[in-house]
N, C-alpha and C positions, 0 to 999 in steps of 0.2 A: 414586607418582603425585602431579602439583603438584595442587593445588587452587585454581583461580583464582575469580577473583569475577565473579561476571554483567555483563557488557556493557552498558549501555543501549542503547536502543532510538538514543536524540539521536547517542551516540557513536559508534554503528555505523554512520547515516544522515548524521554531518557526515565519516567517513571514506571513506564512497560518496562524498559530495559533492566534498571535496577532489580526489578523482580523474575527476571526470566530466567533466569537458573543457567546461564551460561559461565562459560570461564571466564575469570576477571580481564585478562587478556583481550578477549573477546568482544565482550563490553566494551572496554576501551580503546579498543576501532573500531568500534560501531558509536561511540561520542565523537570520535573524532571526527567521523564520515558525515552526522549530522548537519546541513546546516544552521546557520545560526539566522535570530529571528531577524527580519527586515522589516525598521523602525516605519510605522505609517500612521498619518494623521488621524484620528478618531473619525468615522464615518466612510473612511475610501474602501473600498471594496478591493479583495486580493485578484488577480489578473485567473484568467481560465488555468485548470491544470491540464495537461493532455494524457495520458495514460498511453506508455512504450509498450507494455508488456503483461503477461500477466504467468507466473509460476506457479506449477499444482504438481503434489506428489501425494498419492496416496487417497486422494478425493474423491468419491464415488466412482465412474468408469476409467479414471487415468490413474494409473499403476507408480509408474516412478515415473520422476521429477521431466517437468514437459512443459516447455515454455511455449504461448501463443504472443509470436509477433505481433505488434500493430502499427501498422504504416503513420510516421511523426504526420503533425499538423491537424489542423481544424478540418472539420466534414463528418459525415457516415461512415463508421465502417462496416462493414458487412463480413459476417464470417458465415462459411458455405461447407457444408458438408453430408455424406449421407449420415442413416439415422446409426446411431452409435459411436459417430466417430468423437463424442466428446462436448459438441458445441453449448449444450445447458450444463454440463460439468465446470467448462473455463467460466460459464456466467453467472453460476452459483458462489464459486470459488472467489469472484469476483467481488462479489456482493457479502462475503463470510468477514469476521476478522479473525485474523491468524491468529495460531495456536503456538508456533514460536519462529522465531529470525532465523 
């Protein structure tokens, strides 16, 4: 078995990008926007990520483009709604990988 070395995140996100069919313009603020990798000793573990937000256009019951805040920092969150208004939509959408930037 080969044994390759981890991917970064940047490297995997500018070889989506390369392919994504946007305008070169476009592309090239979105490299730029990228952060760059943060050098870490073989074994350390990368710190929690928190998830701000989450954007759905088009997704099964949400129409145009509709952001669900999420309050910053570590905990539960809870989102509350009646039936339709969405709530397995944003956690589908959540769990998808996008179709383009």
């Amino acid at each position: 078995m080969i044994d390759h070395p981890p991917v970064s995140l940047r490297t995997l996100l500018l070889g989506r990008l390369n392919g994504s069919g946007l305008a070169p313009e476009v592309r090239e603020l979105l490299r730029e926007l990228l952060p760059y990798d943060q050098a870490r000793s073989s074994g350390e573990r990368a710190g929690p990520v928190q998830l701000r937000s989450i954007t759905v256009a088009g997704w099964r019951g949400i129409g145009p483009r509709t952001t669900l805040e999420l309050p910053p920092g570590p905990g539960l969150v809870v989102v509350a709604g009646p039936n339709g208004s969405g709530k397995s939509s944003f956690a589908e959408a959540a769990e998808t990988r996008p179709t383009s930037c």
